[in-house]
N, C-alpha and C positions, 0 to 999 in steps of 0.2 A: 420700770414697769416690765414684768417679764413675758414673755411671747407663751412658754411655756406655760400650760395653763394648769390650776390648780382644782383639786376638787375632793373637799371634808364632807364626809361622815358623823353624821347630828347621831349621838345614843345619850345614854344619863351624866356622860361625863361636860357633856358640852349643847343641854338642851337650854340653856340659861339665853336670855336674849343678849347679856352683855356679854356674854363669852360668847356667839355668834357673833357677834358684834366684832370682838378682837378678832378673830377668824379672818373674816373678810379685809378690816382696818391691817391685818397681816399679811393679806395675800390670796386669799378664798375666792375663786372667779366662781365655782359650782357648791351647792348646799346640796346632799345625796342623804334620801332618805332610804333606810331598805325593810321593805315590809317585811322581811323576814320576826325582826326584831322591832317593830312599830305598830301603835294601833292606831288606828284612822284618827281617833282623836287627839294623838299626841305629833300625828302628821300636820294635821290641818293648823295647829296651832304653832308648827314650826316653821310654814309655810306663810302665816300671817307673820310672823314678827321678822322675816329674812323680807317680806314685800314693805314691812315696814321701815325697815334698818334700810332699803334701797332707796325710800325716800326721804328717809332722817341725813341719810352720808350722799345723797346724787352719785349713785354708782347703780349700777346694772349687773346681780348677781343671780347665774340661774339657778335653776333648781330640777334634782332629776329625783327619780323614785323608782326604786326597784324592784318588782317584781317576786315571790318566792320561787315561785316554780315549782315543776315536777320534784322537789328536792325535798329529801328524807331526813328527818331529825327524832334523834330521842324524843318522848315524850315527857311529862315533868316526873322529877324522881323525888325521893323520901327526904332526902338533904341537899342540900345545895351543892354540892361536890363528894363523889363515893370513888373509892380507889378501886381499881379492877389490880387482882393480883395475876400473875402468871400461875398457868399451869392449873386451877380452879378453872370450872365448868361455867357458863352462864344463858337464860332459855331467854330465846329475842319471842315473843306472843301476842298476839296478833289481840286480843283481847289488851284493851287502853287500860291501863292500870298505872299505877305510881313505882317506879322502879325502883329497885337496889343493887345491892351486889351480888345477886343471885338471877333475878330476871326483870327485863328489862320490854319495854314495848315501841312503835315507831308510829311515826302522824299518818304514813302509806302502809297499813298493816299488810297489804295484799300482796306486796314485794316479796312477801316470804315466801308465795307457791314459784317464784321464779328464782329462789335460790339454792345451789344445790350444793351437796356432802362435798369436801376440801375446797371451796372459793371461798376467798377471804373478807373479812366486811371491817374496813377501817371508820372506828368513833373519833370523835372531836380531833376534827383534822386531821387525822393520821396520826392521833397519838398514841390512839391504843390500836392493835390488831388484835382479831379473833380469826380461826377458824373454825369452819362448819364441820360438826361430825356427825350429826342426824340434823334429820327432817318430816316433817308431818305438817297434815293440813291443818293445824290450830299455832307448831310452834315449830323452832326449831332447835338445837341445841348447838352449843360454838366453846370451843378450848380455848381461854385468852392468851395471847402467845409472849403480853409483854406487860409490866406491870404501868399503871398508867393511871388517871383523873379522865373520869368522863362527866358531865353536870347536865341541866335542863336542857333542854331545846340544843343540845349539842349537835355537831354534823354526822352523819353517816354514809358511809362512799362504799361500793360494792364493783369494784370495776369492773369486773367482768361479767358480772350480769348480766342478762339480756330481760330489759322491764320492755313494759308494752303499754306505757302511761301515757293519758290523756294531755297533751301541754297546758289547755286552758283549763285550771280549776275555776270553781266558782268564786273561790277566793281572789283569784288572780283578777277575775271577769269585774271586780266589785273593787280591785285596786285601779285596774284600768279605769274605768267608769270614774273612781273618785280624783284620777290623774286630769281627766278631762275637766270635770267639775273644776276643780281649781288652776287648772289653764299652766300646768306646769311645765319644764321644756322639754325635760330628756324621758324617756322610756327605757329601765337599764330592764332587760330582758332573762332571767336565770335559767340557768340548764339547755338552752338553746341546743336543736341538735340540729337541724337543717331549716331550708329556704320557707319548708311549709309551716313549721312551729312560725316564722315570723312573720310569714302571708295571715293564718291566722289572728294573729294580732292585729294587725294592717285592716285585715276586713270588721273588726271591730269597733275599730277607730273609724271606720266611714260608716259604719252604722250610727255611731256616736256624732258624725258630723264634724269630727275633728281630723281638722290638716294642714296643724301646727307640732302638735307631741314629735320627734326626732327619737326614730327605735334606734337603742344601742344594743346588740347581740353580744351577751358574757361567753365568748368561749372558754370552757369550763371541762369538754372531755373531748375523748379523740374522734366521736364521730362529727361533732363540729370542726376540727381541724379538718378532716379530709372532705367534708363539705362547704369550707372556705367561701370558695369563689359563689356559690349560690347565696350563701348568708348574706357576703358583703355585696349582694347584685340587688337582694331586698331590704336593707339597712341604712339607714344616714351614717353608724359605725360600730365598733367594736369594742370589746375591754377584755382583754387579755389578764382575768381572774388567775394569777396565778398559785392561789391556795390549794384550788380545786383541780388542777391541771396536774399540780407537784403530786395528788392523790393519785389523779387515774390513769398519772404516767410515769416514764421513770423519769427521779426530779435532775436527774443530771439532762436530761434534754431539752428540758424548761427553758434554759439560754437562748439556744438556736432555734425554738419554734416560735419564741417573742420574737427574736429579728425577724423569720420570715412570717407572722402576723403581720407585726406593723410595715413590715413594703410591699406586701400585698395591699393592706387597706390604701396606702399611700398612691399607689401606682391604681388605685379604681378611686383616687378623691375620695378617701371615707374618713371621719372621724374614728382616731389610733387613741386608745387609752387605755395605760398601763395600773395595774392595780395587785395590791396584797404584800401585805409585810414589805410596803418601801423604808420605812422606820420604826421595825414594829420595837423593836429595844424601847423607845420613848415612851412606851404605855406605864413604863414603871422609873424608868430615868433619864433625867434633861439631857443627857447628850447623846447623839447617836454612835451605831460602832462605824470604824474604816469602810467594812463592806458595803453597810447600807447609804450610806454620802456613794461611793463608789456607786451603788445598783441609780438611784436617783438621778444620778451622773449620765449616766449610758443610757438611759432612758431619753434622757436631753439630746445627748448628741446624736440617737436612734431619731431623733425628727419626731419624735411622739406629740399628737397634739395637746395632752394631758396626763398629768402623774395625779392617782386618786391616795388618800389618807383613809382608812376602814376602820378598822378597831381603836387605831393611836388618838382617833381625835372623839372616837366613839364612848369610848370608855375607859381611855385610857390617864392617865393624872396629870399630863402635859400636853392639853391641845393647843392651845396657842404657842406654848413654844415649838411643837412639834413643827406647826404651819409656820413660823418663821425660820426654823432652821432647814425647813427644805426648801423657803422661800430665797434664803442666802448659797443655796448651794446650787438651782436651776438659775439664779445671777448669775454667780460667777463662771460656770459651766456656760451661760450664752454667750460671755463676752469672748468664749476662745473658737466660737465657729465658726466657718468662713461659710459665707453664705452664697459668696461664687461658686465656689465646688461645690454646692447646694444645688444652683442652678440647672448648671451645666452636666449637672447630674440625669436632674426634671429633662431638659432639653433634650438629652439623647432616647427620651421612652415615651416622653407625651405624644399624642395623636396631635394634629394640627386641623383646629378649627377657628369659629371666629373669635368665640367669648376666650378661648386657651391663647389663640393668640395675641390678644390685646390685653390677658393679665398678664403673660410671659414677657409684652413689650413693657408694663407697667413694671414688674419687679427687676427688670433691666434695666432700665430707664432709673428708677429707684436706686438701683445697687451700683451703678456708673457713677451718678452724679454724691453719693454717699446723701441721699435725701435723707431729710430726718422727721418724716413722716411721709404714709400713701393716706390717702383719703380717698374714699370708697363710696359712691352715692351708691344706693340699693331698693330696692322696693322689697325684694324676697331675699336677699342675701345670697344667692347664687354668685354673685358678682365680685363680692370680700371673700367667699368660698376659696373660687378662682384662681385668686392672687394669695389668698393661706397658703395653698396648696405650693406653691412655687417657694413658699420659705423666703421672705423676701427680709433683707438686712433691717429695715425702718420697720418701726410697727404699722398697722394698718389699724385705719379712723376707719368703721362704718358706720355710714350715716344714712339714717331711714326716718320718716314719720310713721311707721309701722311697729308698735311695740312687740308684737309678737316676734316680730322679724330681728329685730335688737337682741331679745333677750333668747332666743334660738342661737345665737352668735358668742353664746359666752364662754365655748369650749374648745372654738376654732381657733387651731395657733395663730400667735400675733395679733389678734384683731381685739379695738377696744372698740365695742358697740356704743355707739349714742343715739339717739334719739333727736329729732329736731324736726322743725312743723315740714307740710309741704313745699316742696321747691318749684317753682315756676318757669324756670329761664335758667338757662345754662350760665347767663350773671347771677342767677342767685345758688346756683349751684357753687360756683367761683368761689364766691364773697363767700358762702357759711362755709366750706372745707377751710378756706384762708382761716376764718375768725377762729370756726371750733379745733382747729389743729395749734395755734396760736395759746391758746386759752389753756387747752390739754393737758400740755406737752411744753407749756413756757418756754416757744420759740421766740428767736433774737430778730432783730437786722439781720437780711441777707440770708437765711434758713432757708432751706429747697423744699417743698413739700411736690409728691405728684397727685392729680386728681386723676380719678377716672371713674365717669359715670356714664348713662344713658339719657338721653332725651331727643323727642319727645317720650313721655312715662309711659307710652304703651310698644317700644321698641323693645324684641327681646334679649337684646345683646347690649351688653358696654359699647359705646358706637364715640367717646370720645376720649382724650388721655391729655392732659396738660401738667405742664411744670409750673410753678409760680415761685416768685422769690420774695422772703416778708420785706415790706417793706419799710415799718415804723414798727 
């Protein structure tokens, strides 16, 4: 069971409930829906059969939904894939029409009075460029610079532009809204630029009465990188989109602002997740290249709390092999880390308070005696959080009678959420960590496990820690 947590992308390749079904049965801790490319109805229906498959298999799989955002795509064209040639002229028009290889239109037509003569406008990911050589308030006109495949709802990236867009579409306002509705866990956020696009969203959710949903912030271009630390001050975490990033930056620095994302979020306890072409090879064939087992790799020993699958499992012809062969590759990658130098890492940069220091003695205490499980009592999860955070050698059991609390837990490293009635007494605390880590995790005679919980239920701290050893 790996620490590193997993998380597939449902599109037409893998909307099947038995192929969700392998998914998970392979490795899937998160189901990610992204509204870019999903209509309400084909959400809700993928949302029923993954609460279903969590009750058919007794596993606890969440589920997050993504946002479109402020973000700019083709609108539908005359065929389903048109070649842009080099050096041919093409008019981007603000009037929605069906595109070709002559002119083409966009979902934000308005983008166009804020582009101007030589900035350049990258299509479908960065495959094609164009540059600007006129402009007008109806159209503009662009020189293709390289020959290329652009199709439907393709992407469109303007980096240098300066837009002055509204964050909450109505669209958006009616995905939120239908995220609530179906009580699902994560909020992946698109085009985030700062703290207030996510305040925003935040004050929506409490109108909505919801304070459960966990916002994940995409950073996606560089005014969110240098607005970092406010993002990750209003967020549960992050996802480090790096398709979008390789566009609006140069991609050779892509490396080194992933490491310094994810130790940033690490060092403020935020949810780190890594995403975009970790295998994108496998959308067309079963085995991955060197590089990408390599990138999937680095992301494990980056201490990431989750590696995301997008397009490979979306639409690509191999998702379940895809989710198992990166399921074999964050194995074997966890079994070469040392989790002391993990530690001792944490220990030199954490603050010292009470709930930090009683997970710090718990992942201690854990990693001394080579425990081979922590068991986590929790009401809110703040607690399994805690001890995530420290990277601890043994997986960590959370145990809660709070489903919402469970299944908000399913992307925090290491931790396997369960569910179990109320506890009364720190013996019955005892006894169910014993039984359900025992049961879990097919522990022997003589197995260490550590508990650490709270009680009485209305204390806001971990206030106990004990070792126990199986005893039959």
């Amino acid at each position: 069971m790996n620490k590193t947590k997993m998380i597939a992308t449902i599109g037409p390749s893998s909307r099947s409930r038995e192929t969700i079904k392998q998914m998970i049965l392979s490795g899937v801790d998160v189901i990610r829906i992204n509204m870019s490319h999903s209509s309400f109805e084909d959400a809700r229906d993928v949302i029923l059969k993954v609460r279903e498959l969590n009750r058919e298999l007794s596993v606890i799989t969440g589920i997050m939904i993504d946002t479109r955002g402020p973000e700019i795509r083709i609108t539908e064209l005359e065929k389903n894939k048109i070649k842009l040639i080099a050096g041919n002229t093409i008019r981007i028009v603000k009037n929605n029409i069906k595109g070709n290889e002559n002119m083409i239109s966009l979902t934000l037509p308005e983008v166009i009075n804020y582009i101007k003569v030589g900035e350049r406008i990258l299509l479908n990911d960065g495959n094609v460029t164009l540059e600007v050589v006129s402009n007008s308030s109806d159209a503009i006109i662009c020189e293709i610079k390289n020959d290329g495949y652009i199709k439907s709802n393709c992407s469109v990236n303007i980096p240098k532009a300066n837009f002055n867009l509204k964050f909450l579409s109505e669209y958006d306002r009616e995905t939120i809204k239908f995220a609530v509705l179906m009580q699902v866990d994560y909020l992946a956020l698109s085009h985030v630029k700062d703290q207030l696009d996510v305040l925003d969203v935040n004050d929506l959710l409490i109108e909505l009465s919801d304070d459960h949903i966990q916002i994940i912030s995409k950073i996606e271009n560089k005014t969110a990188i240098e607005e970092m630390k406010g993002i990750l001050k209003v967020s549960d975490g992050v996802m480090i989109a790096r398709g979008d990033l390789g566009i609006e930056l140069e991609i050779e620095k892509i490396p080194s602002i992933q490491k310094k994302i994810a130790n940033a979020a690490k060092e403020a306890e935020k949810i780190c997740i890594i995403a975009t072409e970790m295998l994108s090879t496998m959308q067309e064939n079963p085995r991955p290249t060197r590089a990408e087992v390599s990138d999937v790799a680095n992301a494990v020993l980056d201490g990431t709390d989750a590696v995301m699958l997008s397009s490979e499992t979306a639409i690509g012809k191999y998702p379940v092999e895809t989710v198992t062969t990166m399921n074999k590759i964050i194995d074997e990658i966890e079994n070469e880390i040392n989790y002391n130098d993990l530690l001792l890492e944490f220990s030199r940069k954490d603050k010292t308070d009470i709930p930090t220091a009683i997970a710090y003695s718990t992942v201690d205490s854990a990693n001394r005696i080579n425990a081979n499980a922590i068991v986590c009592s929790t009401m809110t999860g703040l607690t399994a959080k805690k001890i995530s955070h420290f990277r601890p050698s043994a997986p960590v059991i959370a145990i809660s009678p709070i489903e919402k609390t469970v299944s908000g837990l399913t992307i925090n490293y290491g931790i396997i959420p369960m569910k179990v009635p109320m506890l009364e007494s720190t013996d019955e605390i005892i006894e169910k960590s014993t039984s359900v880590a025992k049961e879990a995790l097919n522990l022997q005679k003589k197995d260490r496990i550590v508990i650490a919980g709270s009680f009485p239920l209305n204390v806001e701290y971990t206030n106990f820690l004990r070792i126990e050893e199986i005893k039959e």
